[in-house]
ZADO-1210 file (C-alpha; in nm, 4 decimals, padded with zeros to 6 digits):
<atoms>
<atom x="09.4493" y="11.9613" z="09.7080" code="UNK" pos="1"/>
<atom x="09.3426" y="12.0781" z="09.3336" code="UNK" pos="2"/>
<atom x="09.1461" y="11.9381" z="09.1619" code="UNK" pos="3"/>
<atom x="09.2525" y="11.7490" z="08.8289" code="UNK" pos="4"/>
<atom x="09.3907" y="11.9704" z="08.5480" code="UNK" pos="5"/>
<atom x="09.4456" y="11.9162" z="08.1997" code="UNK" pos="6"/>
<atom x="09.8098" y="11.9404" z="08.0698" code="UNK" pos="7"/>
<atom x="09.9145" y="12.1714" z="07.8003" code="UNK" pos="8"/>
<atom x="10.1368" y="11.9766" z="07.5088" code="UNK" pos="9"/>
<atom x="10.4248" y="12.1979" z="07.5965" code="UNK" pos="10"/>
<atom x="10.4837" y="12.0161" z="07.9192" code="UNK" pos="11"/>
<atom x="10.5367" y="11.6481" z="07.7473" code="UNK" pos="12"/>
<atom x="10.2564" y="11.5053" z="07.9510" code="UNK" pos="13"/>
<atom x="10.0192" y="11.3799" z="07.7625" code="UNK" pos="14"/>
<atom x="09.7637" y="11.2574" z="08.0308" code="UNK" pos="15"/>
<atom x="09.5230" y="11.4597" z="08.2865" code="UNK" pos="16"/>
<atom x="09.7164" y="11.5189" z="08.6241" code="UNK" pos="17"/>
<atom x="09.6722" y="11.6073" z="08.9527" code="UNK" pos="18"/>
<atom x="09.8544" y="11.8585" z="09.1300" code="UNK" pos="19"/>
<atom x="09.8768" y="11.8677" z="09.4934" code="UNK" pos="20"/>
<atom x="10.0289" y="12.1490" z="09.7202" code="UNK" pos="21"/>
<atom x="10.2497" y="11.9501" z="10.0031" code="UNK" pos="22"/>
<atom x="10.2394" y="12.1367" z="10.3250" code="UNK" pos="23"/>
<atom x="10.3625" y="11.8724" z="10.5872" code="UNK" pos="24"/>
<atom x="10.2734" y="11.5505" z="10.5199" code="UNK" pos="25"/>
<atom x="09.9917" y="11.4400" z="10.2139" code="UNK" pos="26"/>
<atom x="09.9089" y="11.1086" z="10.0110" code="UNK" pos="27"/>
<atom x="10.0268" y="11.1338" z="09.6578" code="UNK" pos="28"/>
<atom x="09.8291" y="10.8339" z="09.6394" code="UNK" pos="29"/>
<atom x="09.6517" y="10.6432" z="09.8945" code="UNK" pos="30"/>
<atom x="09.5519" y="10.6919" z="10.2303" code="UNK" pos="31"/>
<atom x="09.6455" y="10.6368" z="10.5948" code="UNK" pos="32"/>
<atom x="09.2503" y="10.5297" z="10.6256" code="UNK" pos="33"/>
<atom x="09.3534" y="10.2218" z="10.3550" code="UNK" pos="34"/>
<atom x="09.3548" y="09.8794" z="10.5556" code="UNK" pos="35"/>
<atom x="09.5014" y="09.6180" z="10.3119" code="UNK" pos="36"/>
<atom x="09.7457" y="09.6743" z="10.0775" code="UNK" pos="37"/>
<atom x="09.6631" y="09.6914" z="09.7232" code="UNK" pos="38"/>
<atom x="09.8362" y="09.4445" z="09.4636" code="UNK" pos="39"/>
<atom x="09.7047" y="09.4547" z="09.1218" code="UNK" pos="40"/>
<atom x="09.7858" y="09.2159" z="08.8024" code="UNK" pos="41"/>
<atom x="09.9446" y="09.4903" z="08.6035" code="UNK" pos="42"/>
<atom x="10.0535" y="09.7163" z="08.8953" code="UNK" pos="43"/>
<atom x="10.0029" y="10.1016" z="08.7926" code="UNK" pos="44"/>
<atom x="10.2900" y="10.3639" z="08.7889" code="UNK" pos="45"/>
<atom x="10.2596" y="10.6668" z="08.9137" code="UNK" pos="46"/>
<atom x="10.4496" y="10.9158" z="08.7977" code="UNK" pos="47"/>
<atom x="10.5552" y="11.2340" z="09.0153" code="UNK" pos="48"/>
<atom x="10.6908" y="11.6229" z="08.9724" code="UNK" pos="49"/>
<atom x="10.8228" y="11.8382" z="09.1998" code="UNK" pos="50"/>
<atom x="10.7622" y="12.1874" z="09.1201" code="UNK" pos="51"/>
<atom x="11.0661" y="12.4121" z="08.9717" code="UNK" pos="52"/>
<atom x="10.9570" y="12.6570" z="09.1721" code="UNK" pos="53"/>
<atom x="10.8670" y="12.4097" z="09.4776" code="UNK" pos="54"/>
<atom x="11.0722" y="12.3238" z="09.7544" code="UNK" pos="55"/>
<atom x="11.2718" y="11.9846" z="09.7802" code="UNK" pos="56"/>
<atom x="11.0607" y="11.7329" z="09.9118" code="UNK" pos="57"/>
<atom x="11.0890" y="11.3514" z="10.1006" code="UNK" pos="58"/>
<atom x="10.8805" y="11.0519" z="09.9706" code="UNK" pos="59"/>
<atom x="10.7929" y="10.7345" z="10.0362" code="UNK" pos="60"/>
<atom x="10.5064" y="10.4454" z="10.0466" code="UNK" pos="61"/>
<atom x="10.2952" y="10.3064" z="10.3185" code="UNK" pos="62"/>
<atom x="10.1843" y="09.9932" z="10.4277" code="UNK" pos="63"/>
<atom x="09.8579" y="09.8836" z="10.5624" code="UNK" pos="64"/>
<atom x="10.0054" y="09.8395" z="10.9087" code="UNK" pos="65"/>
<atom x="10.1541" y="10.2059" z="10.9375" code="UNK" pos="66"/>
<atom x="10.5303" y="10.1058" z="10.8111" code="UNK" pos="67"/>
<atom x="10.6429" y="10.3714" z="10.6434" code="UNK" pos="68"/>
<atom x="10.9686" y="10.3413" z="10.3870" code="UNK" pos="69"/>
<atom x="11.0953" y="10.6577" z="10.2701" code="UNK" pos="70"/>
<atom x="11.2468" y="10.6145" z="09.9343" code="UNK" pos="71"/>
<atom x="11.4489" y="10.9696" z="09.9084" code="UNK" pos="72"/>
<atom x="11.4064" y="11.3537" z="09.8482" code="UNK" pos="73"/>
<atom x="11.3205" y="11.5167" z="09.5304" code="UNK" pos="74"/>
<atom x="11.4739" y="11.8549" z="09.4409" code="UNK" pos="75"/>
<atom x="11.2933" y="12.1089" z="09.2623" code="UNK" pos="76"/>
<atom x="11.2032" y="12.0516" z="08.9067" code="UNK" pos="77"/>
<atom x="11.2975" y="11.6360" z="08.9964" code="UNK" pos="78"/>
<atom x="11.0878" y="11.3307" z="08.9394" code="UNK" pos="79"/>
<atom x="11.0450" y="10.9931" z="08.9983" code="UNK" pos="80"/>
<atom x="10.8234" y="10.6745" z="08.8869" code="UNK" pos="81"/>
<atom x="10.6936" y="10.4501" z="09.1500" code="UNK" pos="82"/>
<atom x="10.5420" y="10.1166" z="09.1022" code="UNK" pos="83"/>
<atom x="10.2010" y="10.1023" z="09.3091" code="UNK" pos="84"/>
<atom x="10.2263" y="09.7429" z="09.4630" code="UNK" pos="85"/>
<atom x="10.1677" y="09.6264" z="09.7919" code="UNK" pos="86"/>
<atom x="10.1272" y="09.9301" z="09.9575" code="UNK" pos="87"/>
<atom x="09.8394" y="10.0999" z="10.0636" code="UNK" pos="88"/>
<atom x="09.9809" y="10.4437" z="09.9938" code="UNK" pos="89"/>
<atom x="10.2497" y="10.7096" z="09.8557" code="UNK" pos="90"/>
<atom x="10.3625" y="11.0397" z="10.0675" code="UNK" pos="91"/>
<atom x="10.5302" y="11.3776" z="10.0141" code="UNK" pos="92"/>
<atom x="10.6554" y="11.5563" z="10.3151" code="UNK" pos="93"/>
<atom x="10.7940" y="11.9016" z="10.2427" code="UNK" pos="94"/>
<atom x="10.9373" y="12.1629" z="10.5217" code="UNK" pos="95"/>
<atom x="10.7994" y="12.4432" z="10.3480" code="UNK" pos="96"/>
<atom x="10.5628" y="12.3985" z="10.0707" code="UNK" pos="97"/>
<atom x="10.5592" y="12.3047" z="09.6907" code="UNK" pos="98"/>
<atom x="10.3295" y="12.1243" z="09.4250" code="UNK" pos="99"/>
<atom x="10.3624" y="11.8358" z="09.3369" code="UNK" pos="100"/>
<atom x="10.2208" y="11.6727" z="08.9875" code="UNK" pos="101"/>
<atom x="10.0827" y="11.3206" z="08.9609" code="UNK" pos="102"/>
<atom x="09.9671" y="11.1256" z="08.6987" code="UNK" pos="103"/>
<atom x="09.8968" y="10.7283" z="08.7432" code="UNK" pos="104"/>
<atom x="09.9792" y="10.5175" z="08.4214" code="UNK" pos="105"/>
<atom x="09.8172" y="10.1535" z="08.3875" code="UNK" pos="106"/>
</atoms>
């Protein structure tokens, strides 16, 4: 994982993300060591980017109790908002590898 990295203007992001290089299986967001899931009063969004150059990758959330959904895949240069509700986690899973940017919105 990288650390957080300021966005230039050019990319239409106006907020710090976080890019993270999927190799297997990662949290986006989240953890597999998270025992409740998390419900907030204004649930968060968090907003993710596949790489152009990246690989297509699968996504999903996780519960507390180890259910996984898998939501769909996202092609290079794809993304996707996901509302962080009642789940104790989100996942990328990618064959090969790519990065993947994140940036949570409240």
């Amino acid at each position: 994982m990288r650390a957080t990295q300021p966005v230039l203007p050019s990319d239409g992001w106006n907020h710090a993300t976080q890019t993270i290089r999927v190799r297997g299986t990662v949290f986006l967001w989240g953890s597999a060591g998270v025992t409740k899931n998390l419900s907030f009063q204004k649930p968060p969004t968090l907003h993710v980017c596949n790489d152009v150059h990246g690989e297509a990758i699968t996504f999903g959330t996780r519960t507390a109790s180890g259910k996984k959904t898998n939501l769909g895949t996202l092609k290079p240069g794809e993304w996707i908002s996901i509302q962080l509700q009642n789940i104790s986690g989100v996942f990328a899973t990618c064959k090969l590898e790519s990065d993947v940017r994140c940036l949570i919105e409240s």
